[in-house]
C-alpha positions as CSV (number, residue, x, y, z in Angstrom):
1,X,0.0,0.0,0.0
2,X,2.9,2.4,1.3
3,X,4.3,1.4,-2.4
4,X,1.4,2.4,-4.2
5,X,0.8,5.6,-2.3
6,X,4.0,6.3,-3.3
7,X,4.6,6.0,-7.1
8,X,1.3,7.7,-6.9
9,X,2.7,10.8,-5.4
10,X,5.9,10.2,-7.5
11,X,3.8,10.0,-10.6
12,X,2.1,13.3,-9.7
13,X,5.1,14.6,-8.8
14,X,6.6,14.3,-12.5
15,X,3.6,15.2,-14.5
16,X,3.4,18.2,-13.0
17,X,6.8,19.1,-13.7
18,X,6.9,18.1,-17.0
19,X,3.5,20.1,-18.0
20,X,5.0,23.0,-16.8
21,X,8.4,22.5,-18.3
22,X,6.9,23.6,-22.0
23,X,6.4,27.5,-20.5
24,X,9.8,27.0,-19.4
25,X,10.8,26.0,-23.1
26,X,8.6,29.0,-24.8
27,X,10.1,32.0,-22.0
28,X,13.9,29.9,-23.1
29,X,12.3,30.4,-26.6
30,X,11.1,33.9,-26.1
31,X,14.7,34.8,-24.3
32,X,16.6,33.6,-27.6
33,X,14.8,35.5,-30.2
34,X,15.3,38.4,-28.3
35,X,19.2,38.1,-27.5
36,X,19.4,36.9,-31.6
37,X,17.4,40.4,-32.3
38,X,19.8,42.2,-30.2
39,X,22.8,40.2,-32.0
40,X,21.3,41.4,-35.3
41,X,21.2,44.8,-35.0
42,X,25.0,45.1,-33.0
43,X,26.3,43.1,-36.1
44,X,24.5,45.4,-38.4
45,X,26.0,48.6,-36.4
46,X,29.3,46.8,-36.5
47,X,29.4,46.4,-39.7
48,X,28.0,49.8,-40.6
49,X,30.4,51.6,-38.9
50,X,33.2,49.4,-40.7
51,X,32.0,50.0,-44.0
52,X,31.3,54.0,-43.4
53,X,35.2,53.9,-41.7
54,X,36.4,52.3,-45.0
55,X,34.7,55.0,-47.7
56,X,36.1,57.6,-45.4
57,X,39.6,55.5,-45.5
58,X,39.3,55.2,-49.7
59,X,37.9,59.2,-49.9
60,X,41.7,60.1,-47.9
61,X,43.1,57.7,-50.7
62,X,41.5,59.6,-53.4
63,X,42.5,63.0,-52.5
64,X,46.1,62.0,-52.1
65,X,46.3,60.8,-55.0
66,X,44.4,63.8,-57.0
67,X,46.9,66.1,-54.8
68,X,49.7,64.1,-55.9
69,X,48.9,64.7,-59.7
């Protein structure tokens, strides 16, 4: 009886963690779309400023060489 009381309880037990672990999966879920959103947008800053630093780099070029001439 003490057996069956307890797998009972056990049983419980698990199901209820398990049912709740999906809300756990969808805020883990939630959580990574927003740090990937965040990623996004650094990268695309990144790389703005990169590419804006490099025209300003290949404009210093071009009048060096046009003074040069």
């Amino acid at each position: 009886m003490k057996n069956i009381l307890f797998l009972a309880i056990f049983t419980l037990i698990i199901s209820a963690a398990c049912s709740s672990s999906s809300d756990v999966m969808d805020t883990a879920i939630d959580k990574q779309k927003e740090l990937d959103a965040a990623y996004e947008i650094a990268n695309d800053a990144k790389a703005k400023e990169e590419r804006l630093a490099q025209e300003e780099e290949e404009k210093k070029i071009t009048k060096l060489i046009h003074l040069k001439r």
